[in-house]
C-alpha positions as CSV (number, residue, x, y, z in Angstrom):
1,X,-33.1,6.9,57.1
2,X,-31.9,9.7,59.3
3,X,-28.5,11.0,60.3
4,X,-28.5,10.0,64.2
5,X,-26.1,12.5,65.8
6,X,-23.2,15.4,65.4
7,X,-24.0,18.3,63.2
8,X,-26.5,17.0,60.5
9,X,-28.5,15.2,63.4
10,X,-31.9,14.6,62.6
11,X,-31.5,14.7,58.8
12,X,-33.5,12.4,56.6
13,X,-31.7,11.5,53.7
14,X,-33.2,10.0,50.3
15,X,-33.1,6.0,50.5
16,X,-32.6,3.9,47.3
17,X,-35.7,3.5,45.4
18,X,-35.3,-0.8,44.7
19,X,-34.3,-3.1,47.2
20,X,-31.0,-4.3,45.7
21,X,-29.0,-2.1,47.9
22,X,-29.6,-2.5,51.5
23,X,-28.8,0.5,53.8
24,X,-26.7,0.2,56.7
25,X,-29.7,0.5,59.6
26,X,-30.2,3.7,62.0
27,X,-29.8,1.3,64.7
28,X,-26.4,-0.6,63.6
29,X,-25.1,3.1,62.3
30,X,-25.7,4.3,65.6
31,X,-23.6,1.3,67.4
32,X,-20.6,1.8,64.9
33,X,-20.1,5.2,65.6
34,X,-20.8,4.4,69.3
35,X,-17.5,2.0,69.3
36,X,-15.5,4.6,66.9
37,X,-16.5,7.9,68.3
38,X,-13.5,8.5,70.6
39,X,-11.5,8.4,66.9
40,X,-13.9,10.2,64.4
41,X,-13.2,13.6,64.6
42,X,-10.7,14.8,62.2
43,X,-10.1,11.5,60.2
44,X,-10.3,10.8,56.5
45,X,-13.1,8.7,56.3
46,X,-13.5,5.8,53.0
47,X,-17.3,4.7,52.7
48,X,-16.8,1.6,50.1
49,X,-19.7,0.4,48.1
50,X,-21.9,3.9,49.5
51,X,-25.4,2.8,48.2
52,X,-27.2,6.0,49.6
53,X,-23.7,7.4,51.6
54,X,-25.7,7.2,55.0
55,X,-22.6,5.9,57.0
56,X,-20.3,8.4,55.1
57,X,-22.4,11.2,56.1
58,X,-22.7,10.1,59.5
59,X,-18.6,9.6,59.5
60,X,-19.2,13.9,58.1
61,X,-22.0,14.7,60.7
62,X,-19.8,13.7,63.5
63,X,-16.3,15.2,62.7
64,X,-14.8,13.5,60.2
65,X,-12.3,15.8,58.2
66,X,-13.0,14.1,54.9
67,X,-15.4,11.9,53.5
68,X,-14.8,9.5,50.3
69,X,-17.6,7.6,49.2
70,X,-17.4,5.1,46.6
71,X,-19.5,3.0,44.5
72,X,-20.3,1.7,40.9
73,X,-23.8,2.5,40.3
74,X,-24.3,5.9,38.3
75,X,-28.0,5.8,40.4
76,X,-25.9,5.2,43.7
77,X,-23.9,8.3,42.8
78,X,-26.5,10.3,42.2
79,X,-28.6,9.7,45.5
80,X,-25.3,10.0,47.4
81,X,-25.1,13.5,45.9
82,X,-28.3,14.9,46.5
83,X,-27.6,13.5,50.3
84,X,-24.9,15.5,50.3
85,X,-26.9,18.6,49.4
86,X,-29.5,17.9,51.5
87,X,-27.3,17.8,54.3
88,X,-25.1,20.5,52.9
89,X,-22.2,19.5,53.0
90,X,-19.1,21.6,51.6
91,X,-17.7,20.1,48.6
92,X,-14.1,20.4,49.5
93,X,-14.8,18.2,52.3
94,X,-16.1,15.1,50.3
95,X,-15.6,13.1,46.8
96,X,-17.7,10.8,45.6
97,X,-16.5,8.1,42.9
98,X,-18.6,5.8,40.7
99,X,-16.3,2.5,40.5
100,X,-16.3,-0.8,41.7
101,X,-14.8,-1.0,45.1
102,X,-11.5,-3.5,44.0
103,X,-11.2,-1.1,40.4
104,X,-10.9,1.9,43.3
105,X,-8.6,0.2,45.4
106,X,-6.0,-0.8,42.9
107,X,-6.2,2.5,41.6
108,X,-5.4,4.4,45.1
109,X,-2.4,1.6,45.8
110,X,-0.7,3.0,42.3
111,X,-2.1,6.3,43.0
112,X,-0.5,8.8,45.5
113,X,-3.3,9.1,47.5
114,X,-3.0,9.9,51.2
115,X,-4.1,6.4,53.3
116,X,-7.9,6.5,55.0
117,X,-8.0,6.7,59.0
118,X,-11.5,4.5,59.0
119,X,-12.9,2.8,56.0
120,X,-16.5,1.2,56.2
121,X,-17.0,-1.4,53.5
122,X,-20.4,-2.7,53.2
123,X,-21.1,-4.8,49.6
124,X,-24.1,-6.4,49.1
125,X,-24.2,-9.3,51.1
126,X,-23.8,-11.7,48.2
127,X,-20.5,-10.5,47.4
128,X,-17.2,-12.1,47.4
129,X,-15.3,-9.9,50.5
130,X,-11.7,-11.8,49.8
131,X,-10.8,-9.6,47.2
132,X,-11.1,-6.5,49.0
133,X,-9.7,-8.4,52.1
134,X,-7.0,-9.1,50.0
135,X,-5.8,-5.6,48.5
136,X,-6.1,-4.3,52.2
137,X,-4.2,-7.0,53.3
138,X,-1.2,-7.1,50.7
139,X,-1.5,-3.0,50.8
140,X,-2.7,-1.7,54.3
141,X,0.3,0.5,54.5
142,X,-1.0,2.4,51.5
143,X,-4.6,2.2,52.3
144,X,-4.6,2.5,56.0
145,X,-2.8,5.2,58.5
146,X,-1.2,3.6,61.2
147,X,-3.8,3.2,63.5
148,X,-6.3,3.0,60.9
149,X,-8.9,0.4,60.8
150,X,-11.6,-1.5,58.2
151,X,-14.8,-2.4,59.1
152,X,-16.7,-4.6,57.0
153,X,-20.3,-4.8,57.4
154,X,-21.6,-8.6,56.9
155,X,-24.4,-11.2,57.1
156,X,-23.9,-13.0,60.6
157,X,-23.5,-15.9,59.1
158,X,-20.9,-14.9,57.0
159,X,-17.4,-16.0,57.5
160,X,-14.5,-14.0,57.2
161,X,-10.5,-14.3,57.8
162,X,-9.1,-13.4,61.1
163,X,-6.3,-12.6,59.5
164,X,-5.2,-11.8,56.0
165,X,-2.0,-10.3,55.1
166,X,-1.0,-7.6,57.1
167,X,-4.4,-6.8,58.7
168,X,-6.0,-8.8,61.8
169,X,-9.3,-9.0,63.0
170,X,-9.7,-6.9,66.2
171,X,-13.5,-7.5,67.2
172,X,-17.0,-8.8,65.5
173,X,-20.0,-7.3,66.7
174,X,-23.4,-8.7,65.9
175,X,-26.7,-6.7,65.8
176,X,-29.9,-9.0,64.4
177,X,-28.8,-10.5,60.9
178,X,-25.5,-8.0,60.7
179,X,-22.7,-8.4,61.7
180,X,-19.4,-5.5,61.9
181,X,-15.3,-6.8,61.5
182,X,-13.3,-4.7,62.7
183,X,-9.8,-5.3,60.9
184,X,-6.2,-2.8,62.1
185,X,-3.2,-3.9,60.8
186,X,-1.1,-6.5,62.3
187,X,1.5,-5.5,64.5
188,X,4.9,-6.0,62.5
189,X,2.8,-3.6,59.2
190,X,3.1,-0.5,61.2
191,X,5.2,1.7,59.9
């Protein structure tokens, strides 16, 4: 894996060492940040379930302001770390957080943290995605800024919600056996 472009361009980063996490591919990486690169720089960027924190420190490569990255494997955490140093990146600009994804989330709704610009949420593929849906969808005001937006990384075959809540599905965008949601929130939860 290598960061494709911005200011850590050209960076290998460490991958995980089994194949129970699967890393966002250089090639799909590269077509996200092709569709969200008019809106990157500056942003406070979530990466949910991390594994190695490629798509994080891509978000940080290219101008992101902040990067979260969070996931529940202590191994996870530690690779996403020494990515970060590889790449090295100031620690004021980043936290990383070993937690499942929906343990996270509830805690940031009661929290007082400040809501995420873009947030990339890529579980393994056998994972349930309607709880997550779910809390961004009863919560986006908290989770998401106003024009924020979720993308959810998925099997193609997968099927997801439209619509859940108070967040609507904008655009899919398929790439081999992956596919990208792109969720804002609906129109009557701005605020």
């Amino acid at each position: 894996m290598r960061i494709v472009a911005g200011k850590h361009r050209g960076r290998r980063l460490n991958s995980p060492a089994t194949l129970d996490t699967r890393p966002t591919s250089d090639r799909l990486r590269e077509t996200l940040f092709n569709v969200i690169a008019p809106r990157i720089r500056g942003v406070r960027f979530l990466d949910l379930c991390a594994g190695s924190g490629a798509v994080g420190i891509e978000a940080h490569s290219r101008g992101a302001a902040h990067a979260t990255f969070v996931d529940r494997s202590r191994k996870m955490r530690g690779l996403i770390e020494a990515n970060l140093e590889l790449c090295r990146v100031p620690e004021d600009e980043v936290r990383v957080v070993t937690a499942d994804a929906v343990e996270f989330l509830r805690k940031a709704v009661k929290g007082r943290l400040p809501a995420w610009d873009i947030v990339f949420f890529d579980p393994p593929y056998a994972e349930n995605y309607l709880t997550v849906l779910e809390l961004f969808g009863s919560n986006a005001p908290k989770l998401l800024s106003d024009d924020g937006i979720l993308i959810v990384e998925h099997y193609h075959k997968t099927e997801l919600p439209d619509e859940i809540g108070k967040i609507k599905r904008a655009r899919i965008l398929r790439q081999g056996d992956s596919a990208l949601s792109f969720y804002s929130k609906a129109e009557d939860s701005r605020s």
